[in-house]
VEXDREN-2710 file (C-alpha; in Angstrom, 1 decimal):
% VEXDREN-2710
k/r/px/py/pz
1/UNK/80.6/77.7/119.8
2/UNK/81.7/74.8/117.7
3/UNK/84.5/76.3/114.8
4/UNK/83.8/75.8/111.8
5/UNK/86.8/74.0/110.7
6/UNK/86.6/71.0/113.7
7/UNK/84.3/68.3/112.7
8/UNK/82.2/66.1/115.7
9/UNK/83.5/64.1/118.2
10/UNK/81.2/61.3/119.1
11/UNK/82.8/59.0/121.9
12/UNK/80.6/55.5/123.0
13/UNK/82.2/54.2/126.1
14/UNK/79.9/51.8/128.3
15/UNK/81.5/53.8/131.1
16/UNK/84.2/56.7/132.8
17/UNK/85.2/55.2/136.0
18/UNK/89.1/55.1/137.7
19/UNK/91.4/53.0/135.4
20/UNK/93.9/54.5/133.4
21/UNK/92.0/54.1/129.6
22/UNK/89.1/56.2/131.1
23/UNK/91.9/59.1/132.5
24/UNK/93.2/58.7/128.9
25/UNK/89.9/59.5/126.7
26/UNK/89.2/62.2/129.0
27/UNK/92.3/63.7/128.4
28/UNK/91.7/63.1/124.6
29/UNK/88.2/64.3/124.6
30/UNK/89.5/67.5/127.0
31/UNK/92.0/68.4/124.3
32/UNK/90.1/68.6/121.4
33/UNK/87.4/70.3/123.5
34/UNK/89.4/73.2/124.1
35/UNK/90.6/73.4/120.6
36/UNK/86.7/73.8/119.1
37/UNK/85.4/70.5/118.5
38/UNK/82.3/69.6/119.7
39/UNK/82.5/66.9/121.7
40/UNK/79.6/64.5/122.7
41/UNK/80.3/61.2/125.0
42/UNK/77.9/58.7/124.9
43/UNK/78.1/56.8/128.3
44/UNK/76.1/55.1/130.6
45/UNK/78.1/55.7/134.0
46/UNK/80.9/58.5/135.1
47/UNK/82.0/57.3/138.2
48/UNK/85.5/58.5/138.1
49/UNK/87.8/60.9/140.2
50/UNK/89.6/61.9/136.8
51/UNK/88.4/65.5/135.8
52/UNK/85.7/66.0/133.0
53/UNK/85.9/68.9/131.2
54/UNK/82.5/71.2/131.3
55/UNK/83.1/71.3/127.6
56/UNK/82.6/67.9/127.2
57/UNK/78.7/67.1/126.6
58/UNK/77.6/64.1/128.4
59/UNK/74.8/61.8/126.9
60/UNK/73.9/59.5/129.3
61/UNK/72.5/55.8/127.6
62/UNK/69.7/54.8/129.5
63/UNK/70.7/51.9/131.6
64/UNK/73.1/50.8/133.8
65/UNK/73.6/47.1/132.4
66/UNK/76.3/46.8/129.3
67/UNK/73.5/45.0/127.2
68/UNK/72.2/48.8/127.0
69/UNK/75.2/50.1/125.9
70/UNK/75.3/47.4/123.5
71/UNK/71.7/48.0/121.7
72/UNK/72.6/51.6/121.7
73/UNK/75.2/51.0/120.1
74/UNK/73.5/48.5/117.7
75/UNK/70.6/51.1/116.7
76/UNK/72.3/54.6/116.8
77/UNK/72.9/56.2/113.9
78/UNK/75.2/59.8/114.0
79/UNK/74.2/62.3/111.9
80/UNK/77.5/63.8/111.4
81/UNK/81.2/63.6/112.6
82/UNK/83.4/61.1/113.7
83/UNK/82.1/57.9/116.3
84/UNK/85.2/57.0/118.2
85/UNK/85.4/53.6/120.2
86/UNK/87.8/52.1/122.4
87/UNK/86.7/48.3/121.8
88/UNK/86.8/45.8/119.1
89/UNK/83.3/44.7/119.5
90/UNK/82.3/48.1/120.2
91/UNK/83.5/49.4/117.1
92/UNK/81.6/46.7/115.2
93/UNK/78.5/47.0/116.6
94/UNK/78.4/51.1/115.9
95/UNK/79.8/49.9/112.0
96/UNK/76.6/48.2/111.4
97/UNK/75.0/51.7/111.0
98/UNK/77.5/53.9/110.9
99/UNK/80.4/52.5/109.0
100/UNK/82.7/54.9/107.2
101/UNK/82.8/57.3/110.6
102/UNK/83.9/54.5/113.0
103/UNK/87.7/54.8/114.3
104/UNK/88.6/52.0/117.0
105/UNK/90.8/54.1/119.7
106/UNK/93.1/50.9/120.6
107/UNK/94.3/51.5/123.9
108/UNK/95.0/47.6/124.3
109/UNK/94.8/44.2/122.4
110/UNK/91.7/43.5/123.7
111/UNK/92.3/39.6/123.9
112/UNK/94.6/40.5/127.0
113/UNK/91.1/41.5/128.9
114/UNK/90.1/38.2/128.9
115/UNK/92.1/34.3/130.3
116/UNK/89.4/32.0/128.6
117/UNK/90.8/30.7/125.1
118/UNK/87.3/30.6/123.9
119/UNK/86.5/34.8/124.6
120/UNK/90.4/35.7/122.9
121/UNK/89.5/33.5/119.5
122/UNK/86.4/35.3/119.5
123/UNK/87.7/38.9/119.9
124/UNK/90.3/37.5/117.2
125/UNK/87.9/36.6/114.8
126/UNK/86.3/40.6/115.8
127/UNK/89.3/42.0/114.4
128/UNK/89.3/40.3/111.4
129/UNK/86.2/41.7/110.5
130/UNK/86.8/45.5/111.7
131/UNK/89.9/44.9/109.8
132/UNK/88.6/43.1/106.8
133/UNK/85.9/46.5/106.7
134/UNK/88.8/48.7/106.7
135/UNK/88.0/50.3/109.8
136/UNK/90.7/52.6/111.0
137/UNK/92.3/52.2/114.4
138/UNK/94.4/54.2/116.0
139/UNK/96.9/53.0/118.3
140/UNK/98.5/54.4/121.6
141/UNK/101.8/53.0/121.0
142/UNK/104.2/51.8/118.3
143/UNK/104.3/48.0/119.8
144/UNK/100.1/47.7/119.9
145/UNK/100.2/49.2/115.9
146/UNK/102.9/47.0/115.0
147/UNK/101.0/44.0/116.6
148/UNK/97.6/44.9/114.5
149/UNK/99.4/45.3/111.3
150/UNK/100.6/41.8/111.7
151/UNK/96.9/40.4/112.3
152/UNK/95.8/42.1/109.0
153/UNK/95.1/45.8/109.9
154/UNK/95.5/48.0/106.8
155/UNK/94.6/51.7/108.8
156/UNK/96.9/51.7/111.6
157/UNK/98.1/55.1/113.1
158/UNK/100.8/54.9/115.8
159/UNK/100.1/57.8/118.5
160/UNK/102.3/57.2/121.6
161/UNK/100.4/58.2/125.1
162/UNK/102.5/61.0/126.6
163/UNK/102.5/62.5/130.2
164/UNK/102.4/65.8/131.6
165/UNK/105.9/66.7/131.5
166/UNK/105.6/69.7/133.9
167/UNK/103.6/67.9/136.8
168/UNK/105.5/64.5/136.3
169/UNK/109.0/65.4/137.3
170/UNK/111.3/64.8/140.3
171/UNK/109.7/67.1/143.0
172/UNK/112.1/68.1/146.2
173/UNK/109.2/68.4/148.5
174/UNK/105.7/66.7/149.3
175/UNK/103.5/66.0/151.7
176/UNK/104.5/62.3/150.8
177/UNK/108.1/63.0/152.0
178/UNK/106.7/62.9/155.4
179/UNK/105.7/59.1/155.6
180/UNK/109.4/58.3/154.6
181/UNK/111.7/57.0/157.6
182/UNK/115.2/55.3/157.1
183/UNK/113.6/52.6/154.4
184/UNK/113.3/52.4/150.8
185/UNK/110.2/53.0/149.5
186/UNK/108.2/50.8/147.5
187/UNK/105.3/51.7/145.2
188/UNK/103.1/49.4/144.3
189/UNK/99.8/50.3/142.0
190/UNK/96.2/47.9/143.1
191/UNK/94.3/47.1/140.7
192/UNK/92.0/43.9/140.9
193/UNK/92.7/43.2/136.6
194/UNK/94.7/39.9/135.5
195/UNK/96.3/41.7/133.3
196/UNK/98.2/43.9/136.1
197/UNK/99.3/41.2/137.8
198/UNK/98.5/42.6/141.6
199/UNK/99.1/38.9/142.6
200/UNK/102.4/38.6/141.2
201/UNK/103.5/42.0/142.3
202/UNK/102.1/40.2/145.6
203/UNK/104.5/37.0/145.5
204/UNK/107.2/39.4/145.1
205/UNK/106.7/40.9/148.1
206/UNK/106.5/38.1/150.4
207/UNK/110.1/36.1/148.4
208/UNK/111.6/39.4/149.1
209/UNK/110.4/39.6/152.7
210/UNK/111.8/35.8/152.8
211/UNK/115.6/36.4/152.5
212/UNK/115.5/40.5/153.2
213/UNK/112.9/41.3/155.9
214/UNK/114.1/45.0/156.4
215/UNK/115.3/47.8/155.1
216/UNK/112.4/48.7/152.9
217/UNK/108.4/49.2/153.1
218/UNK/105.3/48.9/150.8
219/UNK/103.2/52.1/149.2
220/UNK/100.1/51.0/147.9
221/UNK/98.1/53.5/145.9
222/UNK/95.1/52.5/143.4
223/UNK/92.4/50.1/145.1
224/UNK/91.2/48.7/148.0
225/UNK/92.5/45.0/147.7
226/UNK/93.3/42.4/149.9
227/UNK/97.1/42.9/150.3
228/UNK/99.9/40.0/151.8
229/UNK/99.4/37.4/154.6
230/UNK/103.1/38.0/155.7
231/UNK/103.2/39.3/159.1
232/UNK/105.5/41.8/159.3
233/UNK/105.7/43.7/156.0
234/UNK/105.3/47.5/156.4
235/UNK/102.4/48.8/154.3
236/UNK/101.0/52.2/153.6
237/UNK/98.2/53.0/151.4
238/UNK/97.4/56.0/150.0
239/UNK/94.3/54.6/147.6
240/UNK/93.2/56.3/144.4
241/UNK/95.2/59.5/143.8
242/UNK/94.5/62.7/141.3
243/UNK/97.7/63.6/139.0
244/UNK/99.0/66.2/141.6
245/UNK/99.2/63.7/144.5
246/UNK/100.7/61.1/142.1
247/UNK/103.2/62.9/141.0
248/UNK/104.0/63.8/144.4
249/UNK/103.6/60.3/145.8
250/UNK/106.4/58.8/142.9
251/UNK/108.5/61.6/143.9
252/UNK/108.8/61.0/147.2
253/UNK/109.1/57.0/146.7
254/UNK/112.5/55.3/145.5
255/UNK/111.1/51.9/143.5
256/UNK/108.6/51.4/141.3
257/UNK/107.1/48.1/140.8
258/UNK/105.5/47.1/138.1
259/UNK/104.5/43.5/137.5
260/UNK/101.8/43.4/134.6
261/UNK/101.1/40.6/132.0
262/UNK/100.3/43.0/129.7
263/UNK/100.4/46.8/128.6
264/UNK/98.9/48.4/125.9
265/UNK/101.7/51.4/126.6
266/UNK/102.2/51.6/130.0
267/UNK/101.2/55.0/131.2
268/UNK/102.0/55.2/134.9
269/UNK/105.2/53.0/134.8
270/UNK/106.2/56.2/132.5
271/UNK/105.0/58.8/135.0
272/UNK/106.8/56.9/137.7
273/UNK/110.3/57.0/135.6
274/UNK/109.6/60.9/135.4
275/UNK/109.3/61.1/139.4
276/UNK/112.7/59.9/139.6
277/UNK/111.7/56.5/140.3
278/UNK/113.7/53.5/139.8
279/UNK/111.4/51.3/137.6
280/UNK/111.6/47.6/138.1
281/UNK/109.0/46.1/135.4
282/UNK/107.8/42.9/133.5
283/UNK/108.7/42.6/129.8
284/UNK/104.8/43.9/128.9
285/UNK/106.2/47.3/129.2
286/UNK/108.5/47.3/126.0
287/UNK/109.7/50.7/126.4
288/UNK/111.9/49.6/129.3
289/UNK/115.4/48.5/129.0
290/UNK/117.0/46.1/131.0
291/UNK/120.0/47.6/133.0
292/UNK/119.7/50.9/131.1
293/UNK/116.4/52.5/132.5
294/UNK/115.0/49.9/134.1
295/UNK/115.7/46.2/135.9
296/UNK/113.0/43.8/133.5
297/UNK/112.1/40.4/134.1
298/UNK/110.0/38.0/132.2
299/UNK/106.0/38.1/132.5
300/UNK/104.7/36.0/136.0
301/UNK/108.7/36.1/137.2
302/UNK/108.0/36.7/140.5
303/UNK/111.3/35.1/142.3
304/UNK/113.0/37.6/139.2
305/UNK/111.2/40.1/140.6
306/UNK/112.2/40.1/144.3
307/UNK/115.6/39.7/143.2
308/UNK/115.4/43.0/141.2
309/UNK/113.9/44.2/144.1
310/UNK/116.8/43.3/146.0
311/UNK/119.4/44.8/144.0
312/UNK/118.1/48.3/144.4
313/UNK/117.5/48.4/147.8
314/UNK/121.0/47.2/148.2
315/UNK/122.5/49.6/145.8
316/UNK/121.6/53.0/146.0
317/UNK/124.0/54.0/143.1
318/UNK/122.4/51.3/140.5
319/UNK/118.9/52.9/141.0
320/UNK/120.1/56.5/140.8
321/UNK/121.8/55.4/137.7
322/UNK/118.4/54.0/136.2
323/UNK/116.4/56.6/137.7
324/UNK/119.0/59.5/135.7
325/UNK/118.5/57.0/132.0
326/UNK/115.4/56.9/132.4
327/UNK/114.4/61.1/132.0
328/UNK/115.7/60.7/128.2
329/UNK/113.0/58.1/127.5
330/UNK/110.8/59.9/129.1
331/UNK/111.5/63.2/127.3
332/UNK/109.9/62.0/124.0
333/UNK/106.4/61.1/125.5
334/UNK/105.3/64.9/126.0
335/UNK/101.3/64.6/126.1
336/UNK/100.9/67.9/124.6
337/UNK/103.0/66.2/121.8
338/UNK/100.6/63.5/121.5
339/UNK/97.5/65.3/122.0
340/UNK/98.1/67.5/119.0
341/UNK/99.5/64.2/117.4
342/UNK/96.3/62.5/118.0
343/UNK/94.3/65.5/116.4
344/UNK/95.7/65.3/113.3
345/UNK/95.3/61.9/113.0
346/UNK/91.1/61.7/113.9
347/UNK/91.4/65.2/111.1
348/UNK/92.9/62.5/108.7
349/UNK/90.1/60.1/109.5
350/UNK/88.1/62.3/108.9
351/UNK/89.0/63.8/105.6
352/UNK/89.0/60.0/104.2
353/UNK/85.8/59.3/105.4
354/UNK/84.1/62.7/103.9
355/UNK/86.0/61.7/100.9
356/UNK/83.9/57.8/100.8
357/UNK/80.7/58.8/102.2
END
């Protein structure tokens, strides 16, 4: 039964499949389930190996194609509650009938999603309007809400991601520990999306392979994708993996490498830093610092990259070092912190919009 004093959640997604903002908003939409709200996702496809709460109620759109998910959310109108969106054009197209209950869920600039100049002035000129209407956004890190304010956001609410501190930490044993010989680990996350940089992360390799061919091997979790012509390099993958096996996976590995173009927060390179990993990262992920927590190169940087790479395989001490700075960053990004932060802020929300409408 749906207490009295939690309002409805009503979530439009197009849909819940594998990446890291659907595990995200089912986490969100988990949390406030168990706490009483009623919760309704709108979606048109759940194909995902994240876990959906029973307490979630599904709605399915009728339609597989995104121009569905697009008149729905054109011509529905909610008869109550909050309508929570995680895209700019999303939130604009539920606004036209439902304005004052709209709150845009930034989990990234949404310009990043796309390389043609055209499609980012166009999402631009989006958020000028679904800022200029004064709908409120909230933000999944202090950079992203920093980065809206300057393009003319008004409502802006900062609510940091955060991990599960208990599951995501340094585990002794794993059934990962047994694909580990003499080399150093590598972990590399697949994922066929520009803004990962999969390709660069792929250069990487094969420079590092170029002037250090052993010592070291390659863990691929995430996708299937096509992975380096090099002969020689030694690669295991280990595919999509729940929370459990990821934590057990970064546990048992000794690098982390991360080599996106962009990152809304940067969720996993955080889970890896909790595992004990030794995180070497582009500059996209802003909570890392160079030679404190992490080794951080410049966006595309692949030679800077393998070099990093280098260093830590070479120097056991420098990535125990990082690994050992890197649990106090981590110990501010609790997620039952920012679950219960995120509540409060969707309650504010929704006290100013009973207050308008």
């Amino acid at each position: 039964m749906t207490s009295v004093n939690q309002p409805t959640l009503n979530v439009v997604r197009h849909s819940l499949r594998n990446r890291g903002g659907d595990a995200v908003i089912l986490e969100r939409m988990s949390f406030l389930a168990e706490q009483g709200w009623d919760v309704q996702c709108f979606v048109s496809q759940v194909d995902t190996h994240f876990p959906v709460n029973p307490k979630i109620k599904l709605k399915y759109i009728p339609g597989k194609n995104i121009l569905f998910t697009i008149c729905f959310a054109l011509m529905h109108r909610y008869s109550k509650g909050i309508v929570l969106v995680d895209l700019a054009v999303m939130a604009l197209f539920v606004s036209l009938r439902n304005r004052f209950s709209v709150i845009l869920f930034a989990q990234e600039d949404d310009r990043s999603y796309y390389q043609s100049r055209m499609m980012k002035i166009l999402i631009l000129l989006v958020y000028k309007v679904i800022f200029r209407i004064k709908i409120p956004l909230i933000c999944v890190s202090d950079s992203l809400a920093a980065r809206f304010s300057l393009l003319g956001a008004s409502r802006v609410i900062s609510v940091p991601n955060g991990i599960d501190l208990q599951l995501f930490s340094r585990q002794e044993m794993s059934p990962f520990f047994n694909e580990k010989g003499e080399s150093v680990a590598i972990i590399v996350h697949a994922r066929d999306d520009h803004r990962k940089g999969f390709d660069v992360a792929i250069k990487a390799i094969e420079k590092l392979y170029s002037f250090k061919p052993h010592g070291w091997e390659i863990w691929v979790i995430g996708q299937e994708i096509p992975l380096f012509r090099t002969p020689g390099v030694s690669i295991k993958k280990f595919g999509l993996l729940n929370e459990k096996q990821l934590s057990e996976c970064l546990s048992a590995g000794d690098i982390f490498l991360s080599s996106s173009r962009h990152e809304g927060f940067g969720l996993l390179q955080l889970q890896a830093m909790a595992c004990g990993c030794a995180l070497v990262t582009t500059d996209a992920f802003v909570l890392a610092e160079h030679e404190v927590n992490a080794l951080v190169t410049a966006v595309d940087d692949s030679s800077g990259l393998a070099q990093c790479l280098d260093r830590l395989i070479s120097d056991p001490q420098l990535r125990t070092r990082l690994s050992k700075s890197a649990t106090n960053l981590v110990s501010a990004y609790s997620r039952t912190k920012s679950d219960q932060l995120f509540q409060e802020s969707l309650r504010q929300c929704y006290s100013d919009h009973s207050a308008v409408s």
